[in-house]
C-alpha positions as CSV (number, residue, x, y, z in Angstrom):
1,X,161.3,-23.8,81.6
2,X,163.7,-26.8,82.2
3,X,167.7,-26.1,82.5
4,X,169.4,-28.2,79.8
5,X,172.3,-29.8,81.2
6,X,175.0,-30.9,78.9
7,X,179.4,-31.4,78.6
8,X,181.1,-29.5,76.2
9,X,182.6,-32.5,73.9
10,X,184.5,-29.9,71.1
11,X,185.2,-26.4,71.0
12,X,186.2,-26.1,67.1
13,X,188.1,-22.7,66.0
14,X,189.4,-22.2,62.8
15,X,190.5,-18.4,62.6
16,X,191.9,-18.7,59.2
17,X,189.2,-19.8,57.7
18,X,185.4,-17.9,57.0
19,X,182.9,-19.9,60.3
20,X,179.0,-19.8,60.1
21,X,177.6,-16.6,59.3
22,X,175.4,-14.6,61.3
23,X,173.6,-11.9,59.7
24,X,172.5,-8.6,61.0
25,X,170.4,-6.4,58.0
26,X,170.9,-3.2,59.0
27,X,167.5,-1.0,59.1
28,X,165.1,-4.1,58.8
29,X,164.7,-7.7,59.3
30,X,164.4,-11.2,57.5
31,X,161.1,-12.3,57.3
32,X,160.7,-16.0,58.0
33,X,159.1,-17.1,55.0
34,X,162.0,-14.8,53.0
35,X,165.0,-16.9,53.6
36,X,164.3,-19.6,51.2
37,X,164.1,-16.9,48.9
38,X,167.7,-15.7,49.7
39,X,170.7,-16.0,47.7
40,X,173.8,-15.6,49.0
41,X,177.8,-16.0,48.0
42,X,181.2,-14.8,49.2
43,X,183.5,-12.0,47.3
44,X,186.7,-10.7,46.8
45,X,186.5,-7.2,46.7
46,X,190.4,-6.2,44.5
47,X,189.4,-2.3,45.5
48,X,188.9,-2.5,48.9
49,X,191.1,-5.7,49.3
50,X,188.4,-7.3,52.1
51,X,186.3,-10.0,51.5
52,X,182.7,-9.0,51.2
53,X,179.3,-11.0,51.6
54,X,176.3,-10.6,49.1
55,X,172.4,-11.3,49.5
56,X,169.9,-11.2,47.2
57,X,166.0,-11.9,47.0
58,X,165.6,-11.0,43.7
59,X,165.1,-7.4,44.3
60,X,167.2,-5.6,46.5
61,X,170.7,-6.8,46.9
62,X,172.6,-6.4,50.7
63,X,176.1,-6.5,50.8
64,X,179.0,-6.3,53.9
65,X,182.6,-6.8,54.3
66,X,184.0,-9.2,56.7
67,X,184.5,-7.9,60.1
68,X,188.2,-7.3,62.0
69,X,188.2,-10.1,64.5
70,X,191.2,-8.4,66.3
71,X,189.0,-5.1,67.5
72,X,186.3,-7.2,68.7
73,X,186.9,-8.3,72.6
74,X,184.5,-11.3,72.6
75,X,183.7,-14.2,70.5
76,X,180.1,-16.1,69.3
77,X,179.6,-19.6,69.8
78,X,177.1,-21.4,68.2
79,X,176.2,-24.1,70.5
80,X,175.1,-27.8,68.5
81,X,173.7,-30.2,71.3
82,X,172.9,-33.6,71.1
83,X,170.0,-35.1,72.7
84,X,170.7,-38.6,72.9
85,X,174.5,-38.4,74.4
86,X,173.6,-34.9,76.4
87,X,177.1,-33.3,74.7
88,X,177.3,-30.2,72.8
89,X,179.9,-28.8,70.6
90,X,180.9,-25.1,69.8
91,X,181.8,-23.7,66.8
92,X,183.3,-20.0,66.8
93,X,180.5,-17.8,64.4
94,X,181.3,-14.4,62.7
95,X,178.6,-11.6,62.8
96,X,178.0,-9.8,59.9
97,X,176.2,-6.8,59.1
98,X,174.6,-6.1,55.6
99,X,173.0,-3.0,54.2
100,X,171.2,-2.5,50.9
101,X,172.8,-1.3,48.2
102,X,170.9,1.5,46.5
103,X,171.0,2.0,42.8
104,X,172.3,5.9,42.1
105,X,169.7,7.8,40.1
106,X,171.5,8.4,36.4
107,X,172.1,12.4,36.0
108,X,172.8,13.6,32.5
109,X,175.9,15.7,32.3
110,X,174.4,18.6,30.4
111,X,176.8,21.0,32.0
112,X,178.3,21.8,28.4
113,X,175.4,22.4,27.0
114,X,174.1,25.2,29.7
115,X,177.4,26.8,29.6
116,X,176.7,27.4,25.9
117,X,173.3,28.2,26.3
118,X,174.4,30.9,28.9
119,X,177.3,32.4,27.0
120,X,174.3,33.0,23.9
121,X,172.1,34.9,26.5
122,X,175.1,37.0,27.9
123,X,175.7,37.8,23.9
124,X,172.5,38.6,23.5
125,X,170.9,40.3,26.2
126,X,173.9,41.2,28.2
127,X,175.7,44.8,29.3
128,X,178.9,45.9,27.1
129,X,180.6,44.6,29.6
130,X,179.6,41.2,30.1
131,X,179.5,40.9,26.5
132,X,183.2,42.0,26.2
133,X,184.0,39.1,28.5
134,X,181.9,36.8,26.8
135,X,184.0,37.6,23.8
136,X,187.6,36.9,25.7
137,X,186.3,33.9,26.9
138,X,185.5,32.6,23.8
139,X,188.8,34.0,22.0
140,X,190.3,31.7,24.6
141,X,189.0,28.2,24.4
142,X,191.6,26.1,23.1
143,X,191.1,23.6,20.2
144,X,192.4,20.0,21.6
145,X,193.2,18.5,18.4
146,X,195.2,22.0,17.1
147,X,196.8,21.7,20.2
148,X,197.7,18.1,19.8
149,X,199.0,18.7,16.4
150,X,201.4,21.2,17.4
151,X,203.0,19.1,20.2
152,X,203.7,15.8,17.8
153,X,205.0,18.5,15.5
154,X,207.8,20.0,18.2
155,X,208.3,16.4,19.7
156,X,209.2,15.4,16.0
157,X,212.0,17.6,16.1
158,X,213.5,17.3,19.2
159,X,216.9,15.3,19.4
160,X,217.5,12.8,21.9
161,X,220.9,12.0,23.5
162,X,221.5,8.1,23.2
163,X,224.7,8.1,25.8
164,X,222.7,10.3,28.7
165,X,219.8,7.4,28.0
166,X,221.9,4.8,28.6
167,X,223.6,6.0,31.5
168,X,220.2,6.6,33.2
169,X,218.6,3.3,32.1
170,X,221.5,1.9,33.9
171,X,221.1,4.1,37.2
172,X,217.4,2.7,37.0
173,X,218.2,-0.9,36.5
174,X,218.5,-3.2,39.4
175,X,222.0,-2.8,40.7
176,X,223.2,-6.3,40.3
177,X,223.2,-5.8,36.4
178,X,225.3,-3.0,36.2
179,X,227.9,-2.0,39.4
180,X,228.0,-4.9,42.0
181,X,230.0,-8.0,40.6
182,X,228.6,-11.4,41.2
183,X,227.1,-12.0,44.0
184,X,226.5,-15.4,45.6
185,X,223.5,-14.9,48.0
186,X,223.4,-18.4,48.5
187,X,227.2,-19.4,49.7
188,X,227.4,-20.8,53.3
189,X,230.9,-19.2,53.7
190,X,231.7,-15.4,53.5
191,X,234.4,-15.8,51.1
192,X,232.3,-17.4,48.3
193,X,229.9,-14.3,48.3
194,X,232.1,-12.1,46.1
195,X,234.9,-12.9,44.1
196,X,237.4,-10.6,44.1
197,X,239.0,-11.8,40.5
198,X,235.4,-10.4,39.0
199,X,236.8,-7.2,39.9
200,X,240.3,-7.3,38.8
201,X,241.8,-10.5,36.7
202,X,243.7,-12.4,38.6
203,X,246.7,-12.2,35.8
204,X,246.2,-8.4,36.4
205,X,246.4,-8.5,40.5
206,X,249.4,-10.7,39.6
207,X,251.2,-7.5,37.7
208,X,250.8,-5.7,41.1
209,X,252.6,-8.3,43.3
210,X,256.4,-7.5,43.1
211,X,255.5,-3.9,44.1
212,X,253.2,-5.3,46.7
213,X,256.3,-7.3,48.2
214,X,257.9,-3.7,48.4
215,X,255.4,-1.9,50.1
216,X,255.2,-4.5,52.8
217,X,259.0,-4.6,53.7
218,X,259.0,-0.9,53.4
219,X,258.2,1.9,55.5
220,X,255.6,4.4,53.6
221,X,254.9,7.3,55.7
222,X,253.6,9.5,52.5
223,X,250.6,6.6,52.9
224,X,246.8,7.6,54.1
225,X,246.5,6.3,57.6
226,X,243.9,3.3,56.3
227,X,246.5,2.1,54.0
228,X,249.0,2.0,56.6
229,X,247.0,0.5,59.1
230,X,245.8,-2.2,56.8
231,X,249.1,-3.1,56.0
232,X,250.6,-3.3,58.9
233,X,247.2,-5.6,59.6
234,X,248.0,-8.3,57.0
235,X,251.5,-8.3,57.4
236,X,251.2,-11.8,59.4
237,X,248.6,-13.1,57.1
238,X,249.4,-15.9,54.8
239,X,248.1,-14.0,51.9
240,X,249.6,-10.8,52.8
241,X,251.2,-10.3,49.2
242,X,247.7,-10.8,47.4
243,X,246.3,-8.5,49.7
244,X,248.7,-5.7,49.7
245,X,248.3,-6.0,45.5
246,X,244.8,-5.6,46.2
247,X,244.9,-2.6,48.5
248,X,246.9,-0.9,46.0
249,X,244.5,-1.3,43.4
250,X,242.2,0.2,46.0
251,X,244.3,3.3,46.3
252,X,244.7,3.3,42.3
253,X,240.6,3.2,41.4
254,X,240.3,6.1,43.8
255,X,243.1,8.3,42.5
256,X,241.0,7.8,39.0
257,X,237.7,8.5,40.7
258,X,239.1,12.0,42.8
259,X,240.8,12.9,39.3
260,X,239.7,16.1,38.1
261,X,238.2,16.3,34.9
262,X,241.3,18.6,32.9
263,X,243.6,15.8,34.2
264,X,241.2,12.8,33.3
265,X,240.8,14.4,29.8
266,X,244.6,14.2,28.8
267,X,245.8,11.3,27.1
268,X,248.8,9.9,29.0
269,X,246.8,9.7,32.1
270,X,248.4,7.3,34.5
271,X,247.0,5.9,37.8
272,X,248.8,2.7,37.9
273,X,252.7,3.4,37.1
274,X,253.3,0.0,37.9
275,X,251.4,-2.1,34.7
276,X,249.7,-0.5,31.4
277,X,247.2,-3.2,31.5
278,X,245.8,-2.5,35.4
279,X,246.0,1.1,34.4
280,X,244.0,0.8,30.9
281,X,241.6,-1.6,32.4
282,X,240.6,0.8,35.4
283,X,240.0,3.5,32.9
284,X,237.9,1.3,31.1
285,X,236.2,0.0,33.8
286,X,235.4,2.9,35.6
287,X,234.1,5.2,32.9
288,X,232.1,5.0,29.6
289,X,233.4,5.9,26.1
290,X,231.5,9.3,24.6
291,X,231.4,11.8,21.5
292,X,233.7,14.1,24.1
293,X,236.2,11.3,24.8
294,X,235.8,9.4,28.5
295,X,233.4,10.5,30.6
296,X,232.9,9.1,34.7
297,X,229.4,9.7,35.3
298,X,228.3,9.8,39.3
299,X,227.4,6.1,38.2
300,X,230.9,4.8,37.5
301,X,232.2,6.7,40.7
302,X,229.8,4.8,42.5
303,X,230.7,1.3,40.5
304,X,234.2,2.1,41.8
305,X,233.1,3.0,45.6
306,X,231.1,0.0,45.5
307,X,234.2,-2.1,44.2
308,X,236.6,-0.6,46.9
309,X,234.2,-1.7,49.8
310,X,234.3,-5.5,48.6
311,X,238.0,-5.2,48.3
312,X,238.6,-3.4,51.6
313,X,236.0,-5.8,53.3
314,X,237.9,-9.1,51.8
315,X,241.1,-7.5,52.8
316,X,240.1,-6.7,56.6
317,X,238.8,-10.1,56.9
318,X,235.2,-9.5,56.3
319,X,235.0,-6.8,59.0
320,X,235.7,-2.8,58.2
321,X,236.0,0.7,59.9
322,X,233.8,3.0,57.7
323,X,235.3,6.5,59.2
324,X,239.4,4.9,58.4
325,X,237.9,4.1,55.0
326,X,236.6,7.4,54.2
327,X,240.3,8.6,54.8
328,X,241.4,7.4,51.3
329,X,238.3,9.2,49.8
330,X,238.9,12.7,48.6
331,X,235.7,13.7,47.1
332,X,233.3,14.3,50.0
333,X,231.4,11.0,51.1
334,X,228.8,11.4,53.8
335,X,228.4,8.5,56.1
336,X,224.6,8.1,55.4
337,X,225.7,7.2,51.3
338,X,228.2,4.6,52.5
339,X,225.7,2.7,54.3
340,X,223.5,2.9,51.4
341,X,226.0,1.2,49.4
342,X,227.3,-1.3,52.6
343,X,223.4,-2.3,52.5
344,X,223.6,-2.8,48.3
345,X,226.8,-4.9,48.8
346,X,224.9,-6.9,51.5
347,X,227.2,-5.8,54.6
348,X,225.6,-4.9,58.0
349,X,226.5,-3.0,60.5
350,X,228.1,-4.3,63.6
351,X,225.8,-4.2,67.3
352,X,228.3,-2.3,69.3
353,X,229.4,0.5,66.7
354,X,227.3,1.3,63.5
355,X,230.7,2.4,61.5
356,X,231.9,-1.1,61.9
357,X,230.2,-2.9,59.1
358,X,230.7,-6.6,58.6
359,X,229.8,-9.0,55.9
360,X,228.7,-12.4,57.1
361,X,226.5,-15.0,55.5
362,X,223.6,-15.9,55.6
363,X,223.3,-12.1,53.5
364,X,220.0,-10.2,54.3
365,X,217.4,-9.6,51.5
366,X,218.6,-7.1,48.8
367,X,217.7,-3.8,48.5
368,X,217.2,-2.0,45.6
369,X,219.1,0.9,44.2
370,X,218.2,4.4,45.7
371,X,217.0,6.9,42.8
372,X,219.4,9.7,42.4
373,X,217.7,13.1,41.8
374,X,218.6,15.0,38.7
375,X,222.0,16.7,39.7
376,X,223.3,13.1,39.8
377,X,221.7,12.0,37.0
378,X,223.0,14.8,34.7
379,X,226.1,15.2,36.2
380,X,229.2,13.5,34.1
381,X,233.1,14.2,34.3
């Protein structure tokens, strides 16, 4: 037999596409005068998520899913050679394997039917005690439409509280819509992500300055050490007054959020002595009206947790120390929840230390809200 001699012109591979076919029937063989006969098409199987290969000759249909090119070692080339110019060309080929697909022999279900038939012999034929059981086990069958009846008749009368479905609608919503303020994921500088006037009105903040010109000329040693060490941070800053108004309204949302329930109950509660207005408007901000008067469900703790990690991020210039922020919380606060929310707010943590988190554009994707289980969901003060 004479050697073919011939240059490769082309080597075409097109991995993202489906190549030439090769078929291998599993268990048999293709006649030759059978493949006219063949019809053939390419799947989407939605189950299985593969594509799949069908065959037909009228009678038996073959099926196979596309193979996983990254197992197999090798490839197959099919080789296309031209006589005249003595070049070839090789296209990349997939091997598939086909196998019939069988048609499952239909069983009637007469299962209920033989169970009946056997609980007549047992009455009939059977010991005392067999037919004793017989009896039991036919006192006990239950009646699905009496028993349907009697559950729309007890969910008819069962009263549903509007407020708790509210407050856990909201816990289920995306976060963005209920406790994060705006949020500009597309602002190419970190101080147009968040807007710190969303949080408080600026003619509110405003209230707070005079009393923030105090506390920066003045020596507070009653202070946590993260409000001291913040202030003594932005005393050089240009907007040191704005800043110092804002970490006291840090300070104040937390003194309503680590109120106890008796004292959040009274009427004359005050957690701003400086302004009415910045003290009404936390109350209403961080809690939801009720039959029982105010009530700060874990949701509207978290709105205000989530509020004083913006502030205390825009304060610190964008970059904060997690364990000195946890200093100014007195309801316990694990670390693992504060990332949670540092991740919701769109705040990373920084390479050298994880409890230095940073905000920094562009923000990474958002994440969802993690579910609460149901002591969080229930619980309300």
């Amino acid at each position: 037999m004479k050697r073919l001699k011939a240059v490769i012109e082309d080597v075409i591979v097109q991995s993202d596409k489906i190549q030439p076919i090769i078929v291998n029937f599993q268990n048999g063989k293709l006649k030759d005068e059978e493949d006219k006969e063949m019809s053939c098409g390419l799947f989407r199987d939605q189950r299985e998520d593969k594509t799949v290969l069908a065959l037909s000759n009228g009678q038996l249909v073959y099926k196979g899913y596309r193979p996983d090119f990254e197992k197999e070692s090798t490839r197959t080339m099919l080789v296309v050679h031209n006589k005249k110019t003595g070049k070839v060309r090789l296209f990349e080929a997939e091997r598939w394997q086909v196998t019939p697909v069988l048609e499952k022999p239909v069983i009637e279900d007469n299962k209920n039917n033989m169970d009946e038939k056997i609980l007549l012999l047992n009455k009939q034929f059977g010991s005392k005690r067999i037919k004793r059981r017989t009896e039991q086990f036919e006192r006990m069958k239950v009646d699905a439409n009496s028993v349907k009846e009697q559950l729309e008749k007890t969910v008819s009368n069962v009263e549903i509280d509007r407020l708790d479905l509210t407050i856990q609608s909201q816990t289920d919503d995306c976060i963005s819509n209920t406790i994060l303020p705006t949020c500009n994921r597309d602002a190419s500088n970190v101080k147009d992500v968040y807007n710190v006037y969303d949080i408080i009105p600026r003619s509110k903040l405003e209230m707070l300055y005079e009393h923030a010109m105090k506390v920066l000329n003045e020596d507070l040693e009653e202070k946590n050490t993260f409000f001291k060490h913040t202030l003594k941070f932005i005393k050089s800053d240009p907007d040191n007054v704005n800043k110092a108004a804002l970490l006291l309204y840090i300070e104040m949302i937390n003194t309503w959020c680590d109120m106890s329930l008796k004292d959040a109950k009274k009427r004359d509660i005050v957690v701003c002595p400086i302004s009415e207005e910045v003290n009404q408007h936390i109350i209403d901000t961080y809690s939801v009206s009720s039959a029982n008067g105010r009530m700060r469900p874990n949701i509207m703790k978290d709105k205000g947790l989530i509020h004083c990690l913006i502030l205390a991020l825009t304060v610190s210039n964008f970059e904060l120390d997690l364990e000195s922020f946890r200093v100014i919380l007195k309801r316990k606060t694990g670390l693992k929840k504060l990332m949670n929310f540092v991740k919701i707010i769109g705040a990373v943590s920084s390479k050298k230390d994880k409890n230095i988190i940073m905000l920094k554009v562009p923000l990474p994707s958002p994440v969802s809200l993690v579910k609460k289980g149901k002591k969080s969901g229930r619980s309300g003060q």
